[in-house]
C-alpha positions as a Python dict, from the first residue, in 0.01 Angstrom:
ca = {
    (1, 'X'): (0, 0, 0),
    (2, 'X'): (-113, -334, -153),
    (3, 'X'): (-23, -425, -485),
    (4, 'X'): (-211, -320, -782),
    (5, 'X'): (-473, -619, -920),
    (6, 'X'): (-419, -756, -1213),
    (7, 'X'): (-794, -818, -1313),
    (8, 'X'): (-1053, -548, -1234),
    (9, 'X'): (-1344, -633, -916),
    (10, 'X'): (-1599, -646, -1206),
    (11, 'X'): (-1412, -934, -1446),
    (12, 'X'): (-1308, -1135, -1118),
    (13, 'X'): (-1714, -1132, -995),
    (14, 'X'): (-1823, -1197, -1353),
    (15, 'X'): (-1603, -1478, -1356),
    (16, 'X'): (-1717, -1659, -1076),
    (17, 'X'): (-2096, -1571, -1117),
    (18, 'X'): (-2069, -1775, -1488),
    (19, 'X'): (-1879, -2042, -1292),
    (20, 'X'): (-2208, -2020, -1070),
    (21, 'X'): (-2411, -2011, -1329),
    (22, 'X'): (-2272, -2266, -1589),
    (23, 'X'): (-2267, -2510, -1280),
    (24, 'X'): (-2651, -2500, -1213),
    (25, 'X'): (-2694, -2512, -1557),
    (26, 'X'): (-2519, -2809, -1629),
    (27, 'X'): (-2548, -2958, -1275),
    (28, 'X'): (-2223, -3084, -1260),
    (29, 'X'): (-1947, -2929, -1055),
    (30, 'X'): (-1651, -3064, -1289),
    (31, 'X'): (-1530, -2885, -1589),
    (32, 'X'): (-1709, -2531, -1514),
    (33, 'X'): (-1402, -2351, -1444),
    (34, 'X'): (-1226, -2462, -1736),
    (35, 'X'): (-1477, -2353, -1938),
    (36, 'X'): (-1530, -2013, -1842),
    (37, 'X'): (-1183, -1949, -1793),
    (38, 'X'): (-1160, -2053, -2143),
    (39, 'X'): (-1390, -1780, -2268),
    (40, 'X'): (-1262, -1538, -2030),
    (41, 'X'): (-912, -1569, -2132),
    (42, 'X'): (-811, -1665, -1756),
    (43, 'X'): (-619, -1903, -1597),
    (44, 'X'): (-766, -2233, -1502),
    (45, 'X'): (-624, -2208, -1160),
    (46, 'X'): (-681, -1877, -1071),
    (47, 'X'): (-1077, -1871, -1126),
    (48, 'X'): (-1049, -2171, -940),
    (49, 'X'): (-903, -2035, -598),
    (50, 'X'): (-1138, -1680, -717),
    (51, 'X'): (-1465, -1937, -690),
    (52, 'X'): (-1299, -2107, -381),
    (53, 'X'): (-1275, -1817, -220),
    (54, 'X'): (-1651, -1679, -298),
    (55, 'X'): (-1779, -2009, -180),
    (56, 'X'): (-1629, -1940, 173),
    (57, 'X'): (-1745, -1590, 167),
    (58, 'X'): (-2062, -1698, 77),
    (59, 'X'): (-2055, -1996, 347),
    (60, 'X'): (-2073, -2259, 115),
    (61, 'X'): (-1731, -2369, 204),
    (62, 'X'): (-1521, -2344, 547),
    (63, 'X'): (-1224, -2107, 544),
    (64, 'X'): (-1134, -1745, 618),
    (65, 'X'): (-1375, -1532, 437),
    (66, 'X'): (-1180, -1250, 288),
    (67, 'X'): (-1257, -965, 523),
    (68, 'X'): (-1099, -1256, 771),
    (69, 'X'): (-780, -1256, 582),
    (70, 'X'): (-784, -853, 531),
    (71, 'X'): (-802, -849, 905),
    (72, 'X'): (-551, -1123, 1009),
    (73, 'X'): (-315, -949, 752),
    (74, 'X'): (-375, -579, 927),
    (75, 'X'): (-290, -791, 1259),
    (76, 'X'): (11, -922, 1151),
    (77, 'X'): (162, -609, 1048),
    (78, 'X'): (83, -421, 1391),
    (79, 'X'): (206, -716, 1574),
    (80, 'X'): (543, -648, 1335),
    (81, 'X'): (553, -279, 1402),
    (82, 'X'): (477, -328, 1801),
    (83, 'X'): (802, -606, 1843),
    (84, 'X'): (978, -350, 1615),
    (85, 'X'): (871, -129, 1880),
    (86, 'X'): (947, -321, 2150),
    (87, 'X'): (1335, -416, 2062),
    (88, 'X'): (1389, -38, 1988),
    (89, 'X'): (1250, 19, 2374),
    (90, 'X'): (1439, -229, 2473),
    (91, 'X'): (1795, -162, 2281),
    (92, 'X'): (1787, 214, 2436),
    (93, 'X'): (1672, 121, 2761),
    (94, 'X'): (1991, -96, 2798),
    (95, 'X'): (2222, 152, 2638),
    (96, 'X'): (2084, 400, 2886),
    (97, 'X'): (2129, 171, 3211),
    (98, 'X'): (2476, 145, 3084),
    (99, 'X'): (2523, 527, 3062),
    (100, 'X'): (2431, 521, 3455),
    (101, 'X'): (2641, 262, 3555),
    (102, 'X'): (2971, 334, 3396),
    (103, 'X'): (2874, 786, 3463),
    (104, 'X'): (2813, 1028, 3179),
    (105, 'X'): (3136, 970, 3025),
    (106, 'X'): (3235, 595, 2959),
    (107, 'X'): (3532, 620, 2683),
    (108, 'X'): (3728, 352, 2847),
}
């Protein structure tokens, strides 16, 4: 189970709609994040990679959108579990080819 989010869906969408926002407003791309974070009470940096990462799910920007990353994360983890897997299948099928070759009982 993931870890628990800091900030609530609805603050981190907020966020980056007034980063949006204050952007067309002003029409310049520099300083916007600072300033909402600002009045937010957020970290600079962290409305910065929340924006980044709306501008690639929205297409504005090239990257893995986030359902992308959900996925390659759910990938990883079976790919984990299935060499896991595999090494288990692996460790017994050797100890039982050893069990035939040496007979039932091997205590030498």
């Amino acid at each position: 189970m993931p870890a628990p989010r800091k900030y609530p869906a609805e603050l981190r969408e907020r966020a980056v709609r007034l980063v949006f926002e204050t952007r067309e407003e002003s029409g310049e791309k520099r300083g916007a994040i600072g300033k909402v974070a600002t009045q937010l009470g957020l970290n600079p940096e962290m409305l910065r990679n929340w924006v980044n990462q709306a501008e690639i799910d929205q297409g504005r920007r090239t990257g893995l959108t986030t359902d992308e990353r959900r996925r390659m994360r759910e990938l990883e983890k079976e790919n984990r579990e299935l060499r896991r897997a595999n090494e288990i299948l692996k460790s017994a099928a050797i100890f039982m080819w050893n069990r035939r070759l040496c007979g039932l009982d091997c205590s030498a």
